[in-house]
N, C-alpha and C positions, 0 to 999 in steps of 0.2 A: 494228521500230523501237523504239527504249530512250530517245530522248528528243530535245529542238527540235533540227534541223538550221542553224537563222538566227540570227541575233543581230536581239533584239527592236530593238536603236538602231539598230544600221543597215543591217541584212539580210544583209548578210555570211556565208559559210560560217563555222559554230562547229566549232572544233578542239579535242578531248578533252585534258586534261589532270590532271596526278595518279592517273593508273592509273584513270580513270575518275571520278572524287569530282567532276570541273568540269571545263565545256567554259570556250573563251576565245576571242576575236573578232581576230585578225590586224590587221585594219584600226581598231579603234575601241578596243580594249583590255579592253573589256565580259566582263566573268565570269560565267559563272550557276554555281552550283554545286548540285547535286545529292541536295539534302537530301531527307532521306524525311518524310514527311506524317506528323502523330499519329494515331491510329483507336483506338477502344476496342473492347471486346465483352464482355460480358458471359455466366456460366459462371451459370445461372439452376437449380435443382434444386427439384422438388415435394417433400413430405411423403413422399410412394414412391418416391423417389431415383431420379425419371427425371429426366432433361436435357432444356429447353426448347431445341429448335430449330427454326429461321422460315427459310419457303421465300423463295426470291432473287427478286421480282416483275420485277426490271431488269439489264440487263448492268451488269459482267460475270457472268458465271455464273447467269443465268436459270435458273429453277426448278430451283438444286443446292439444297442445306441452307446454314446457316449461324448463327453467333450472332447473336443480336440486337446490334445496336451501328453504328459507325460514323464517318463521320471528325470530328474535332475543330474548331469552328468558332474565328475569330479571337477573341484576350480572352478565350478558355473553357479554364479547368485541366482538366486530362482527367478529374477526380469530376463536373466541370458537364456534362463531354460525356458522361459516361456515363449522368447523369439525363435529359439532355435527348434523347438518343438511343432510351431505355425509352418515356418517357411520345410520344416522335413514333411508333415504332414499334408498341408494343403497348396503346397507350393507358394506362397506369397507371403506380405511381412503384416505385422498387427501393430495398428498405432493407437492413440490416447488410451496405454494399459493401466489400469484402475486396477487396486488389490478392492478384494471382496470381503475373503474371509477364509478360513481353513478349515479343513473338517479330519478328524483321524479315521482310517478306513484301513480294510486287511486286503489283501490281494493275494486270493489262492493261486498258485500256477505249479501245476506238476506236481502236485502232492504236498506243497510247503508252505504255511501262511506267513506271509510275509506283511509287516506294520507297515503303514504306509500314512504321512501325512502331506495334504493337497492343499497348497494354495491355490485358491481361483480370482482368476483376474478378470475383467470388463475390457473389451478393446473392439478394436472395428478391424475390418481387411482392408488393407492397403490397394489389394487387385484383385483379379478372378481365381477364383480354387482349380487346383489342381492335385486333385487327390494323387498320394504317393505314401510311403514307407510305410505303415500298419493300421492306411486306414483303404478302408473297399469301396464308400459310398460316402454320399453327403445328404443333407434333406434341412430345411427349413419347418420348423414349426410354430405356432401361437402357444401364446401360452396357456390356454385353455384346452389345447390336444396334443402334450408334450405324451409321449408311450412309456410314462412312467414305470407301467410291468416291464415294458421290454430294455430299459437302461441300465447299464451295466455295472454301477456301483452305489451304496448306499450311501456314501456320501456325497455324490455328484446327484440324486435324488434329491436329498440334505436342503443343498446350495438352489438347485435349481428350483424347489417350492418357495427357498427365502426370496429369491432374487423376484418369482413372478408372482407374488404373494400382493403384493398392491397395486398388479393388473388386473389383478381378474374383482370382477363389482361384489361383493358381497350376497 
């Protein structure tokens, strides 16, 4: 399933329109359209130029890898979600945050594919981790033994081959 079957006003079957961008309601004329959701994540590197990444505690993708980060809450520019996202996730703050780059990605959960577009930011930790709210683990890695099978989204794959792409020698 890719997205509501009903029209929230009046239950109605929604009929797909614009090559998929918006469904639309027959009976009631009701639009939803299909917008993708903000999500940050963060590209976090130690002193040893390993990459900080944090185990999945919740679907989807329970206990694959992933960046720390997350989605964007109302009234918050995505630098607010990216702070607020570190300090829920690993307990502490993220300074000199760098924009990356963005990748567009789906995020199944519970039967429904939801659009999802991720900026990824470059930043350092301000203090020690303290893993909390939806993540179970942490783990440093090089970038030549990042568990690519085992990460939990294809665009945080995407970013993380751009980003370690002129570490590794040819």
């Amino acid at each position: 399933m890719t997205t509501f079957k009903f029209c929230p006003v009046c239950r109605s079957e929604l009929r797909f329109a614009e090559k998929g961008k918006a469904s639309y309601c027959r009976t009631c004329g009701f639009h939803y359209y299909h917008n993708p959701a903000p999500a940050v994540a963060a590209v976090i590197e130690n002193k040893k130029r390993e990459i900080l990444l944090v185990g999945r505690k919740f679907e989807p993708q329970k206990n694959f890898w992933d960046l720390p980060g997350g989605f964007v809450d109302n009234d918050e520019n995505l630098e607010e979600g990216m702070v607020r996202e570190i300090r829920e996730e690993l307990g502490t703050d993220i300074t000199g945050i760098k924009y990356i780059g963005s990748v567009p990605d789906d995020y199944l959960y519970k039967g429904y594919r939801y659009k999802v577009v991720t900026a990824f930011y470059a930043g350092e930790l301000a203090g020690k981790i303290k893993v909390a709210d939806d993540v179970s683990s942490f783990a440093w890695f090089v970038a030549g033994s990042l568990p690519f099978p085992r990460i939990a989204f294809k665009g945080t794959k995407a970013i993380l081959k751009k980003y370690t792409a002129s570490w590794i020698s040819p």
